[in-house]
Structure formats: C-alpha cells, structure tokens
C-alpha positions in Angstrom: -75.2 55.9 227.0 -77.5 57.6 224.5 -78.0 57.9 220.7 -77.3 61.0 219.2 -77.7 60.3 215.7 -76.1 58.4 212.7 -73.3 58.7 210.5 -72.8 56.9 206.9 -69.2 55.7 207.4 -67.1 54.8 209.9 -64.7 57.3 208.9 -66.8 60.1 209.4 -67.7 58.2 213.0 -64.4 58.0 214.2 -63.4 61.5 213.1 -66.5 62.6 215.0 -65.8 61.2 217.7 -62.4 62.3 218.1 -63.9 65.7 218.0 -66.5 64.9 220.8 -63.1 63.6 222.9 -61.2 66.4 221.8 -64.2 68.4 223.5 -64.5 66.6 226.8 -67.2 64.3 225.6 -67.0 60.5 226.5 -68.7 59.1 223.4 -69.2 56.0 220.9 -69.4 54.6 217.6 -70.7 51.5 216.4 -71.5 49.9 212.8 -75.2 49.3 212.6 -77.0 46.8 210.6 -78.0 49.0 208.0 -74.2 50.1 207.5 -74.5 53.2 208.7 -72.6 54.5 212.3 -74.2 54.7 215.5 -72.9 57.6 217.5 -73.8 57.2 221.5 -72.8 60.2 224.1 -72.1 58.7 227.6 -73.2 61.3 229.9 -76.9 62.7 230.2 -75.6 66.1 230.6 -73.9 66.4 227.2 -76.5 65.0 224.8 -77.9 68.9 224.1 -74.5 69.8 223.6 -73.1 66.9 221.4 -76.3 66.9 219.3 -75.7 70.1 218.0 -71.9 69.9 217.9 -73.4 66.6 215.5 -75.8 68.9 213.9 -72.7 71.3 213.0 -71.2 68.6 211.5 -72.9 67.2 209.2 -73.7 70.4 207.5 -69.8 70.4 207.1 -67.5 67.5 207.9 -64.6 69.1 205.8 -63.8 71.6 208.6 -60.4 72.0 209.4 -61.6 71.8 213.2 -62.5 68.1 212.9 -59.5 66.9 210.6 -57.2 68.7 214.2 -59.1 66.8 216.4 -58.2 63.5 215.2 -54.7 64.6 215.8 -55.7 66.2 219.6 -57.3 63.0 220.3 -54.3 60.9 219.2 
C-alpha cells in the first residue's frame, strides 16, 4: 500500500474513497495523529491514476460525481 496524500476529515476520506472503489481502485483511509486522513492506494499500478483522481478532488469535493459514488459503493 502507498500514500497518496491527506484529507482533513474523515468524511471527505470515506467519500473519497468510495470514489476510488467506485473506480476499480482498492484503497484506504486512516485518522492520522495530526487529525487529518491518510489516504493509501493498494496497487503500484494505480497510484498515477488515483493521485490525480485526488488532485481532482480537492479542487472540488462538492461534485455530484463523488456524492454518486458513495451510493455506487454502497
């Protein structure tokens, strides 16, 4: 598993990583020290493209695409 980057709640964590799932990506969150959300990609081969799926994100978590993946991944 690798690090792709850090998110400030866990909401915003799980939501992303519904979206990863929702996506075929194999992916984790966990609460950090500091209080902020580790997110982890499990295979080598998707970092690239979870990175920027991460980098998509956080320029807009309101996205109607994320909120329907929490529902795909349910």
């Amino acid at each position: 598993m690798r690090l792709i980057g850090h998110l400030n709640s866990e909401k915003e964590a799980r939501a992303f990583g519904d979206f990863l799932y929702a996506r075929g990506i194999e992916s984790g969150v966990e609460a950090e020290r500091d209080g902020r959300w580790a997110v982890w990609v499990h295979a080598e081969d998707q970092l690239s493209p979870a990175t920027q799926m991460l980098a998509e994100y956080r320029s807009n978590p309101g996205d109607s695409r994320y909120r329907e993946a929490v529902t795909a991944a349910a």
